[in-house]
C-alpha positions as MATLAB code, in Angstrom:
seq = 'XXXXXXXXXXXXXXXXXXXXXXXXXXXXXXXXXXXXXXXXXXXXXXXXXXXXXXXXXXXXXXXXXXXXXXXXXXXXXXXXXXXXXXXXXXXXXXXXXXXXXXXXXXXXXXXXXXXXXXXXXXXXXXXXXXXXXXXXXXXXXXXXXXXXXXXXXXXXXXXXXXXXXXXXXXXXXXXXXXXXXXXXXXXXXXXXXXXXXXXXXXXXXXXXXXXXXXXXXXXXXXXXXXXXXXXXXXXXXXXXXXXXXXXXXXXXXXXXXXXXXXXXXXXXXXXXXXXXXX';
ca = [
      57.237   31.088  -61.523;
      54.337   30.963  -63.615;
      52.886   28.132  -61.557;
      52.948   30.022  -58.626;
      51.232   32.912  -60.768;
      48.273   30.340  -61.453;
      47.780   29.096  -58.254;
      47.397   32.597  -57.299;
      45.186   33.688  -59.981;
      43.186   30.264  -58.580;
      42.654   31.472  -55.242;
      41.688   34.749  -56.226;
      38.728   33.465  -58.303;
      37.574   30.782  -55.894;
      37.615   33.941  -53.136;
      35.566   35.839  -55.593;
      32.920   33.271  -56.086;
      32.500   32.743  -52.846;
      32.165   36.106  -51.539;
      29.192   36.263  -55.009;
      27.575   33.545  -53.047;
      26.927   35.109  -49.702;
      25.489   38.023  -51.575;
      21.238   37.683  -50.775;
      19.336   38.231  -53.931;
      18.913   42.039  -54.502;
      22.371   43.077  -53.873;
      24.556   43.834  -50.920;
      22.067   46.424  -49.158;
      19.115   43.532  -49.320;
      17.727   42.487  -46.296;
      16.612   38.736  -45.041;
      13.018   37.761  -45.968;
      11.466   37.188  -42.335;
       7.846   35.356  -42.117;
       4.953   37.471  -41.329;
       3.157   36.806  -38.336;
       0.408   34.597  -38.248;
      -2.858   35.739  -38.528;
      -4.580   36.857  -35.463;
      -7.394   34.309  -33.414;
     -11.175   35.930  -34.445;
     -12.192   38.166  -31.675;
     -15.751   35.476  -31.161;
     -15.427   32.326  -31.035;
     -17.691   29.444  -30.877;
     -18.137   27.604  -27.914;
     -20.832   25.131  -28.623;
     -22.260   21.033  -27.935;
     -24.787   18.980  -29.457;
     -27.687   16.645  -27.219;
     -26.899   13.839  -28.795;
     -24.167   13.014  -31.169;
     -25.337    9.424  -31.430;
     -28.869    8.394  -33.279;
     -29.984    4.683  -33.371;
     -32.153    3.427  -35.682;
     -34.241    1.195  -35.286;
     -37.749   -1.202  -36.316;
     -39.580    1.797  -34.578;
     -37.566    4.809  -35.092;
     -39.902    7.960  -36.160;
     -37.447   10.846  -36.184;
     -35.266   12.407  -34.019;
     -34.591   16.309  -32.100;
     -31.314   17.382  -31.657;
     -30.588   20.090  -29.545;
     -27.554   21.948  -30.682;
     -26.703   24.649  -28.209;
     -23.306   27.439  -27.193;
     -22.305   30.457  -26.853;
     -19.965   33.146  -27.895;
     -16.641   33.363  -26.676;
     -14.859   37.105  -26.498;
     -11.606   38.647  -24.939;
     -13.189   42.375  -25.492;
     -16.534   43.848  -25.196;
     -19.148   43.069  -28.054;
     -18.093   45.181  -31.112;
     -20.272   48.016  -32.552;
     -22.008   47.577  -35.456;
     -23.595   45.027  -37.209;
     -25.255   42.191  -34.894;
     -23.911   38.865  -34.900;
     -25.459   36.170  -36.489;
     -25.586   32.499  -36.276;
     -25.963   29.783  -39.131;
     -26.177   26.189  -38.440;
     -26.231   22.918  -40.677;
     -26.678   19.358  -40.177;
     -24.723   17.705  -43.795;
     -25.489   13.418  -44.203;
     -23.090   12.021  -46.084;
     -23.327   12.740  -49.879;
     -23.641   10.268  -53.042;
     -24.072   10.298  -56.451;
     -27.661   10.938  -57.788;
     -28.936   11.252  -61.398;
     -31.950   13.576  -62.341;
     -33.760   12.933  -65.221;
     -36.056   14.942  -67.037;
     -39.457   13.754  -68.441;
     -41.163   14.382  -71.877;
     -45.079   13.615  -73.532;
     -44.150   11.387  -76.601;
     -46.555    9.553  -78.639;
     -48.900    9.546  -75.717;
     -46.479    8.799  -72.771;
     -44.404   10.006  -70.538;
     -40.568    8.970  -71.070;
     -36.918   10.094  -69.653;
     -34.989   12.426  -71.739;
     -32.411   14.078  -70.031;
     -30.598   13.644  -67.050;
     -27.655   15.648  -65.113;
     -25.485   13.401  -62.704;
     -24.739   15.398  -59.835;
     -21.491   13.742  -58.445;
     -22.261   14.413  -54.836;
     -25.878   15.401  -53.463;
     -26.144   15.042  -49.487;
     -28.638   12.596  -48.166;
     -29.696   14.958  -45.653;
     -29.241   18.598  -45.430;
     -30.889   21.053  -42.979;
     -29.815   24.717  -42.698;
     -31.228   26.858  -39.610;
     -30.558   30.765  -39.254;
     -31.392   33.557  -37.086;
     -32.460   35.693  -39.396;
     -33.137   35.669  -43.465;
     -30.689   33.533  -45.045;
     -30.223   36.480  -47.916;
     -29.704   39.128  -45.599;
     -27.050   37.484  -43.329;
     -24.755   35.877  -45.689;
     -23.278   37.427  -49.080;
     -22.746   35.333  -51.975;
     -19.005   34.769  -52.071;
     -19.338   33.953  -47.866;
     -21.897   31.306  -49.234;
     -19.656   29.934  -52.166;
     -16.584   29.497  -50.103;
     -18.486   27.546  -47.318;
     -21.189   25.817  -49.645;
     -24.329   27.048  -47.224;
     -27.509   27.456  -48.982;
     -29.289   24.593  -50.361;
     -28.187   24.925  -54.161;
     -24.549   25.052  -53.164;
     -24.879   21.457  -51.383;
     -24.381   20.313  -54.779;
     -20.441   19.165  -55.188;
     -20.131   18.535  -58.608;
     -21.216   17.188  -61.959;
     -20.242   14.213  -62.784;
     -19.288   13.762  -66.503;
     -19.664   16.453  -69.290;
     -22.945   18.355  -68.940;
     -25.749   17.778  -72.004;
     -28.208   20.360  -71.408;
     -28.000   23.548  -72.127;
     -28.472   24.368  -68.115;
     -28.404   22.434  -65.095;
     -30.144   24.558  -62.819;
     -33.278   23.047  -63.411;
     -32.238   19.615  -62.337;
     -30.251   20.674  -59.246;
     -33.859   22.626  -58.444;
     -35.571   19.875  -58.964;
     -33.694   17.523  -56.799;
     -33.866   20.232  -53.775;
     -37.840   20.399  -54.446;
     -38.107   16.528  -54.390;
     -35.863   16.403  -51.054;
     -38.134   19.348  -49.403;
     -41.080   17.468  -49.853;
     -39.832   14.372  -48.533;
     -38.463   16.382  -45.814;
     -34.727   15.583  -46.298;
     -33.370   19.090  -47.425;
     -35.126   22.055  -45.233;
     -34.691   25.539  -44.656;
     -35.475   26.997  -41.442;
     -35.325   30.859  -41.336;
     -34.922   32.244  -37.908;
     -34.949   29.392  -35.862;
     -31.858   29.818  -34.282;
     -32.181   31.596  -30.665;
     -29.872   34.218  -30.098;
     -30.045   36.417  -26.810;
     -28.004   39.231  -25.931;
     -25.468   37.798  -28.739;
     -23.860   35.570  -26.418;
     -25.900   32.819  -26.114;
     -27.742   30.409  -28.934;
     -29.984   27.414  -29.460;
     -31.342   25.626  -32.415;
     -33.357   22.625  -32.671;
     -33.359   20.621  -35.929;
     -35.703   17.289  -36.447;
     -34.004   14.608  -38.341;
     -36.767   12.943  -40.031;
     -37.856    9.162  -40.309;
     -36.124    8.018  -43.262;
     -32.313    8.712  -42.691;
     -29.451    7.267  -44.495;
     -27.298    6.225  -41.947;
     -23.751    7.655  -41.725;
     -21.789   10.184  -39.763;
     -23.327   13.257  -40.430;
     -21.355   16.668  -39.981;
     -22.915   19.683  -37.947;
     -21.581   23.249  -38.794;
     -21.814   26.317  -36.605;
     -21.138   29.879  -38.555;
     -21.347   33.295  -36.712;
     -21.297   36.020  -39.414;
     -21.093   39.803  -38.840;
     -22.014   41.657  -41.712;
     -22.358   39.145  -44.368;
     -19.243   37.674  -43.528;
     -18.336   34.048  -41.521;
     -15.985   35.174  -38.326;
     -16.111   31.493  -37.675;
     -16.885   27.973  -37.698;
     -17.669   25.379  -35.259;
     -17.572   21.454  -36.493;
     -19.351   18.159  -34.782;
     -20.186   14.934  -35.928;
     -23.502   12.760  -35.557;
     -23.539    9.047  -35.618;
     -26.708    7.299  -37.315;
     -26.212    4.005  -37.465;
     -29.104    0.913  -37.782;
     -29.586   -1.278  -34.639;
     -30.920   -3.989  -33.869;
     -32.800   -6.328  -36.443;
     -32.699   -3.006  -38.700;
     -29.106   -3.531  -38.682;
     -29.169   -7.260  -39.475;
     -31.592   -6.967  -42.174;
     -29.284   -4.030  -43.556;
     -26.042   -6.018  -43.245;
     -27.900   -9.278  -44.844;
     -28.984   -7.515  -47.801;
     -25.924   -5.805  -48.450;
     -23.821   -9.317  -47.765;
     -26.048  -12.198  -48.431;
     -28.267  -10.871  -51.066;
     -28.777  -14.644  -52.018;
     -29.503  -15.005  -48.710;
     -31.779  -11.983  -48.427;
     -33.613  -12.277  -51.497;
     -34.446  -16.089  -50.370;
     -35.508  -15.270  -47.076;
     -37.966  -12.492  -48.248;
     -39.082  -14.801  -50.688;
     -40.270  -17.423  -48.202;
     -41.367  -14.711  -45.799;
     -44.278  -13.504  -48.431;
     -45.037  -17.100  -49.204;
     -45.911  -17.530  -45.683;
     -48.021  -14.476  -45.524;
     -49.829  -15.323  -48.536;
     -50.289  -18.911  -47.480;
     -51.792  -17.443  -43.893;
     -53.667  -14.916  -45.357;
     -56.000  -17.491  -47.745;
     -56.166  -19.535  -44.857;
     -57.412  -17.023  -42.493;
     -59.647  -15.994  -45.453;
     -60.761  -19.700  -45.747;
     -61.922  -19.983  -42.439;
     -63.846  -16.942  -42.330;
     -65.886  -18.100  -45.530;
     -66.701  -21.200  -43.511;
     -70.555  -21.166  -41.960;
];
């Protein structure tokens, strides 16, 4: 008797527990968490292509156009309000660079300090419609790292100086004047908002890579969306095999040029030679 009066006591609880466990968090009136929809496609979209997305280098290469054209894709009328606008970049591949600072001492000019800026692009080139400032607000710009100052990744390593905007400003001034990092207000064509062009010049000394082209269209500060391409710039020809020697054989390389200014020397004195002669 009182083993059938356990067993039964058993069942009950095992019952119980199991009718606890169907029971959805929140009691028995709780309903099932159901996903929310996804969000909704932008209203514009870009619809866009590129002239090129190939540049050779070579023993003669002086620069380059690209021609980076599209146009807006909608499945309503254009929206009131603000116009649209439309950013575009053209990123090389980044690296490591160190900017030092220089300082008069006893008569001479001598490093000092230095930042290490863990990733600087090689290239950068940013093209608007309109004022940078006035088309894109501040957090727009540091979530999609537009302007020129936000190119900058990272620091590498703990930070000496007090600040390190001077440095990063310094790098972008050096880079401007050799033409690698450029800024080119309203040079983006936009007609009837529908319809855009830009031409950026990719300049003589590249760093070969694939290089990443971005296409923003903002409305009121804000980035509706993006477009993404690549660029191929790779060395050719005997720019190639010169690059590729001196990277592989730099025995090799270093000999070679060695024997290559010999030779030049040795011709020059005895061109020079036979010009002295009466």
């Amino acid at each position: 008797m009182r083993g059938r009066i356990a067993a039964l006591m058993l069942l009950v609880l095992s019952c119980t527990a199991s009718a606890q466990s169907t029971v959805p968090p929140g009691g028995a009136d709780a309903l099932p968490i159901e996903a929310g929809p996804p969000d909704a496609p932008p209203a514009e979209t870009v619809v866009a292509g590129l002239s090129s997305d190939s540049v050779a280098i070579t023993a003669s290469f002086d620069g380059s156009d690209i021609l980076i054209y599209g146009a807006i894709k909608r499945e309503s009328p254009i929206p009131e309000g603000p116009p649209l606008q439309v950013i575009v970049t053209v990123e090389a591949p980044s690296s490591g660079v160190t900017v030092w600072r220089k300082e008069r001492k006893a008569g001479i000019w001598v490093n000092s300090q230095s930042v290490r800026i863990g990733a600087a692009p090689g290239f950068y080139a940013v093209a608007t419609s309109a004022a940078l400032d006035d088309i894109l607000l501040p957090e727009a710009d540091n979530r999609y790292r537009i302007s020129l100052p936000l190119a900058m990744r990272a620091f590498a390593g703990q930070v000496a100086v007090e600040s390190a905007v001077p440095f990063t400003e310094a790098l972008i001034r050096i880079r401007e004047d050799e033409g690698l990092y450029r800024l080119d207000e309203g040079s983006v064509s936009l007609i009837d908002q529908t319809l855009f062009r830009a031409d950026v010049s990719l300049p003589a000394n590249l760093v070969e890579g694939a290089y990443k082209t971005r296409i923003f269209l903002l409305r009121d500060g804000h980035v509706i969306d993006v477009f993404v391409a690549p660029i191929n710039v790779r060395k050719v020809g005997l720019e190639r095999w010169l690059y590729r020697l001196a990277f592989d054989q730099p025995f090799l390389y270093g000999l070679m040029s060695l024997l290559v200014a010999v030779a030049a020397g040795w011709g020059a004195s005895a061109a020079f030679q036979k010009l002295r002669r009466p």
